[in-house]
C-alpha positions as a LaTeX table, in Angstrom:
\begin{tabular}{lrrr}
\hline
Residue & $x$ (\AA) & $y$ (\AA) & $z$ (\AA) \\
\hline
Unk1 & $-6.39$ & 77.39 & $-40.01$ \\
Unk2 & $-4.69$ & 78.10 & $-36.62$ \\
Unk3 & $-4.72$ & 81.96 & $-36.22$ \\
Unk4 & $-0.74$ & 83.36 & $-35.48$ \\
Unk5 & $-0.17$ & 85.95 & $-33.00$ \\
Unk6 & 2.29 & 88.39 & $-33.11$ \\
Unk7 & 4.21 & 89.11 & $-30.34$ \\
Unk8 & 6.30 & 92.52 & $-29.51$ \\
Unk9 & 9.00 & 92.71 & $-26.44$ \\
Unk10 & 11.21 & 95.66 & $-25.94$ \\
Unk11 & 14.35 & 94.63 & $-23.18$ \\
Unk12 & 15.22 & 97.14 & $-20.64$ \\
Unk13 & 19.17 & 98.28 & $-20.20$ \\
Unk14 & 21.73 & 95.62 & $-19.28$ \\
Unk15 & 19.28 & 92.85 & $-19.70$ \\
Unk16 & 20.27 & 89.10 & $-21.43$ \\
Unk17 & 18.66 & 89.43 & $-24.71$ \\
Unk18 & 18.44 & 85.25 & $-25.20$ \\
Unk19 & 17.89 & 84.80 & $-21.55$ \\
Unk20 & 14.88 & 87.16 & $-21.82$ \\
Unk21 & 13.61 & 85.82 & $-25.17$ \\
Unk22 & 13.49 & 82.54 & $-23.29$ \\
Unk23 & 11.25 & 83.70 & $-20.43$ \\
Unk24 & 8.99 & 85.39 & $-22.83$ \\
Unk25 & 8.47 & 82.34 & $-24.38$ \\
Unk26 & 7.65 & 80.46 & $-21.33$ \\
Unk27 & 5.75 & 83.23 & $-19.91$ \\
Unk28 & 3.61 & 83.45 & $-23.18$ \\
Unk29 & 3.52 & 79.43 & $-23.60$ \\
Unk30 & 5.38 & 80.09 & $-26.78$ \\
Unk31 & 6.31 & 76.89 & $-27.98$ \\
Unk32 & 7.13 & 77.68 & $-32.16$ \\
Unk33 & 7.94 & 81.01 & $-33.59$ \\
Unk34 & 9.73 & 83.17 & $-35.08$ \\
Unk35 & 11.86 & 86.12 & $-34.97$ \\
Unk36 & 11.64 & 88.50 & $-37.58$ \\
Unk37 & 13.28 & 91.84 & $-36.77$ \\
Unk38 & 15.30 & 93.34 & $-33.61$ \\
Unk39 & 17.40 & 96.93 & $-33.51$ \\
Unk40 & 19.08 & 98.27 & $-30.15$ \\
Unk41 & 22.06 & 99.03 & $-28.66$ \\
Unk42 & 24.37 & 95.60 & $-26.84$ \\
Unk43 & 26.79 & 96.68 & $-24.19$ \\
Unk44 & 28.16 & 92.85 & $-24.22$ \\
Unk45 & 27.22 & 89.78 & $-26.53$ \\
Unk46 & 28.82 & 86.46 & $-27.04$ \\
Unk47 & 28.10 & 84.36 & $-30.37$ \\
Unk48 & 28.83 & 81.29 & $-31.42$ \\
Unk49 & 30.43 & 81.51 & $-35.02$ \\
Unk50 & 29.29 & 79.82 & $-38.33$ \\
Unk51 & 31.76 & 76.71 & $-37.44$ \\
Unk52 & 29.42 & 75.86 & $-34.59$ \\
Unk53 & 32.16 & 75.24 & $-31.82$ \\
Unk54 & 33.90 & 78.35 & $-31.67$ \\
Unk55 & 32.38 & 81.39 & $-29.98$ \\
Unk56 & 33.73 & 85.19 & $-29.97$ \\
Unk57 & 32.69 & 88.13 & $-27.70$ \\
Unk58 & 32.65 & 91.66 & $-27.28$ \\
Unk59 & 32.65 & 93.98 & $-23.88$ \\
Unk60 & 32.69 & 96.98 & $-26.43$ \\
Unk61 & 28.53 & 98.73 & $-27.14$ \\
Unk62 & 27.70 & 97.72 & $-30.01$ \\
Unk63 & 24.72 & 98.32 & $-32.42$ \\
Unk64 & 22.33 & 95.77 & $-33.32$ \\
Unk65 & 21.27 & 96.01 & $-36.61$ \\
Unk66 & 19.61 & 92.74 & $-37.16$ \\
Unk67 & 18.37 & 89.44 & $-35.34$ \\
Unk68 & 16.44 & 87.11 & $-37.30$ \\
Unk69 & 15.83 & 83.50 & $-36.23$ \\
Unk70 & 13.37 & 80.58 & $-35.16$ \\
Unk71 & 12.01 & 79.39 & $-31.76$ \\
Unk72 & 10.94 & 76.00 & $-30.97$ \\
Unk73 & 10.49 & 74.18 & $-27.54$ \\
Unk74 & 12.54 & 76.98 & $-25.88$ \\
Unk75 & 15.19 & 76.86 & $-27.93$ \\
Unk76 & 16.77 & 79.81 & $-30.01$ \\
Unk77 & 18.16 & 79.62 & $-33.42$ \\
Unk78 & 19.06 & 83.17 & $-34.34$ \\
Unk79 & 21.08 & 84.97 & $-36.24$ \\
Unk80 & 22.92 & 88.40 & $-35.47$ \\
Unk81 & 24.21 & 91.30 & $-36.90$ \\
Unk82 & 26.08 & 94.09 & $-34.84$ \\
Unk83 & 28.16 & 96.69 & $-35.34$ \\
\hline
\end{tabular}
């Protein structure tokens, strides 16, 4: 049995919240994970909607609520909720 690690990262104002997942996981050698839970404030995101070619985005703050997701081979599946 291969033991898991959990792994905690808190993003400092105006900061690219995938961008920085991303160099967490190379700086960590994070090759598989997951992303269980994320709250905060965004002061500009851009998503890609459930049709996966379309993408919408926001210049307004908004709160994030929720971010779920997996991470493999430093890519980022994730899924968003913000108010």
């Amino acid at each position: 049995m291969n033991p898991q690690k959990i792994y905690m990262l808190r993003l400092k104002h105006h900061k690219d919240l995938k961008l920085s997942i991303k160099e967490y996981m190379l700086e960590h050698s994070i090759q598989t994970g997951a992303i269980l839970s994320a709250v905060g404030s965004l002061s500009h995101m851009k998503v890609r909607v459930a049709d996966g070619k379309s993408t919408r985005q926001s210049d307004e703050a908004r709160e994030l609520i929720s971010l779920s997701g997996t991470l493999s081979d430093g890519h980022i599946h994730a899924h968003i909720a913000a108010i």
